[in-house]
N, C-alpha and C positions, 0 to 999 in steps of 0.2 A: 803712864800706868804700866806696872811690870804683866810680861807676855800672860804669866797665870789667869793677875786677875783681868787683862784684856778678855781672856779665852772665857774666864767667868761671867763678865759682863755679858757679851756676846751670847750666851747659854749655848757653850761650843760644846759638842758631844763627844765629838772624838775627832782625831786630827785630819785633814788629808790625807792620803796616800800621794808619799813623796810631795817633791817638792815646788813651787808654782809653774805650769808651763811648761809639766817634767810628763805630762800625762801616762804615768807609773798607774794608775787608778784601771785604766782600760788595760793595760798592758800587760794586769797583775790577773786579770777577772774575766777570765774565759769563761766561767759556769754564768756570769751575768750575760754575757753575750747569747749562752742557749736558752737563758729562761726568758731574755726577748723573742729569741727567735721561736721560742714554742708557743709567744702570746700574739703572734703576727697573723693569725687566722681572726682572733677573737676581733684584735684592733680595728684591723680590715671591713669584719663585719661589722665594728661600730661605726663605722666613716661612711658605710654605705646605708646606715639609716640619719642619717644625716638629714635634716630636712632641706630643702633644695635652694630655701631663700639665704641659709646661710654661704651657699656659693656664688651667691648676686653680688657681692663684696670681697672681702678679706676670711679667707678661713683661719683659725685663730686656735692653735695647740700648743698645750699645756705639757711639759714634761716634769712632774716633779720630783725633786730629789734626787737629779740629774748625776750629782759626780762629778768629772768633769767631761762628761756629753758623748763617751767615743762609743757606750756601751750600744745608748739606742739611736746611734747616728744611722745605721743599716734601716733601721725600721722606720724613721724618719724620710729617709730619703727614699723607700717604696710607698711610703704613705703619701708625701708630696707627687710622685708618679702618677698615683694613681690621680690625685686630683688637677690634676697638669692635663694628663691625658684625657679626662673627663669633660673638664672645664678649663678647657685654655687659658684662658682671662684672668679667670680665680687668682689672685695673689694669697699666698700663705704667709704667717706667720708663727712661727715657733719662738714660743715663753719658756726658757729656762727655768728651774726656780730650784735654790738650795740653801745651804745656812749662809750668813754672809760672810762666816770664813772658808768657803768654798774655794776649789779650784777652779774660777771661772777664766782665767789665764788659759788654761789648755783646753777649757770648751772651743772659744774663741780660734783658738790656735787651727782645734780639727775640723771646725764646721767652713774656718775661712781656706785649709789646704795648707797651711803655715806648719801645718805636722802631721806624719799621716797615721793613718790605721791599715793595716795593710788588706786589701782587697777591698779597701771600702771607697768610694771616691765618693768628694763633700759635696751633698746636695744642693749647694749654692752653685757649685761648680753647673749644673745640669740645668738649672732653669732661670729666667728673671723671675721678678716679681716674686721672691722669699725672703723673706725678712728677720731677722734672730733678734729677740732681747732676751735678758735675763734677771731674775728677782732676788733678792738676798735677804726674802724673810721669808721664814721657816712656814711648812704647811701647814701648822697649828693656826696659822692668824693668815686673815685674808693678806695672800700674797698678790693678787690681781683686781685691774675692776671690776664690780659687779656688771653682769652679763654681758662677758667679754671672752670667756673662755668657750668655745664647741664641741674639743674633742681634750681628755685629760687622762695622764696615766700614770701610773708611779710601779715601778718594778724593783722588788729585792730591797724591800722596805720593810722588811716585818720587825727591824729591831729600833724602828724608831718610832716612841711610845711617847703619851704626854708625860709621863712619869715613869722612873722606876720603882717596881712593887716589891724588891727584895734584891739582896746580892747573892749571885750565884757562887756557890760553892763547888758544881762538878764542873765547870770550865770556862771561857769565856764570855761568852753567846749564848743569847736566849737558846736558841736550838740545844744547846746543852745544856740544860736546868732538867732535875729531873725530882719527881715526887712535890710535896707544896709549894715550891719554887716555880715548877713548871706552873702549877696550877695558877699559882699569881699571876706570873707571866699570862698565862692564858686566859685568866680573868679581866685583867687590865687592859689586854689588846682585846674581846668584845666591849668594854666598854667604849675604849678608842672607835671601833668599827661602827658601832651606836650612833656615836656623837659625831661623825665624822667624815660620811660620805654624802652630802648634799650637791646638787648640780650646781652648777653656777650661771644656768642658764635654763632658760625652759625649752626641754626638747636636749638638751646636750647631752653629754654621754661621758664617760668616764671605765676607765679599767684599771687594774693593777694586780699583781704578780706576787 
């Protein structure tokens, strides 16, 4: 199949940034790194309502729409701290999930230390008992098992919609649409918001940016 209609089949949105295992994606996206870092108070407080029998096992977090992983690997690894430091025992899990023409190459690359981010050391690095997988189908459709997820977040996600509701004529990006354009846009992401944000656990919790 030629790359297009590969990218077709696949319902590719838009490409990478750069190349596989090239982690250009973190590298490019400093503004993603602060709108983590300004959602690390909320996160925190959702990990600490937690109810306590999910730390009698595996705690089990969700990051979706990851990129390739270097943005919220900071916040990941104070999240893992804190349950480290809480509940010793506790084993973590972190579920990746992106399209499945993702750069999951340089996730892998930065969570394992195989490339770094600068000032960030990889949360694998610091603890046993953490675990990485990753999911290569989009959040529109159940990307995990049901009641298996605890803690779920997606950050810097607002341009990915089940549909587009128009093309935009003053610039790239949603954020640039202005007059009924926006309006669409802004129509279509409540209906998204709607339909969209269910737990996948009873008692779980969930955030996004």
């Amino acid at each position: 199949m030629a790359a297009n209609g590969a990218n077709e089949a696949l319902g590719k949105a838009h490409v990478p940034y750069g190349s596989d295992g090239s982690g250009l994606y973190s590298a490019a996206t400093l503004g993603c790194f602060r709108v983590i870092q300004e959602a690390k108070p909320m996160i925190l407080d959702a990990l600490s309502e937690l109810p306590l029998k999910f730390y009698q096992g595996c705690v089990r977090i969700a990051d979706y729409g990851t990129a390739d992983g270097g943005t919220s690997m900071p916040l990941l690894g104070d999240l893992i701290d804190t349950i480290k430091r809480n509940h010793p025992s506790t084993e973590v899990e972190v579920s990746y999930e992106d399209q499945p023409t993702n750069d999951f190459k340089s996730l892998f690359f930065f969570v394992q230390g195989l490339k770094a981010i600068e000032n960030v050391e990889p949360y694998l690095k610091r603890h046993s008992g953490v675990f990485v997988t990753a999911s290569g189908t989009g959040f529109y459709e159940q990307c995990f098992p049901s009641n298996s997820i605890h803690l779920g977040m997606s950050f810097t996600a607002m341009h990915w919609l089940r549909r587009k509701p128009c093309n935009i004529t003053t610039g790239l990006h949603m954020t640039q649409a202005e007059g009924n354009e926006l309006a669409a846009f802004a129509k279509q992401a409540e209906e998204v918001s709607e339909a969209g944000h269910a737990c996948t656990n009873e008692g779980a919790l969930s955030g996004s940016s």
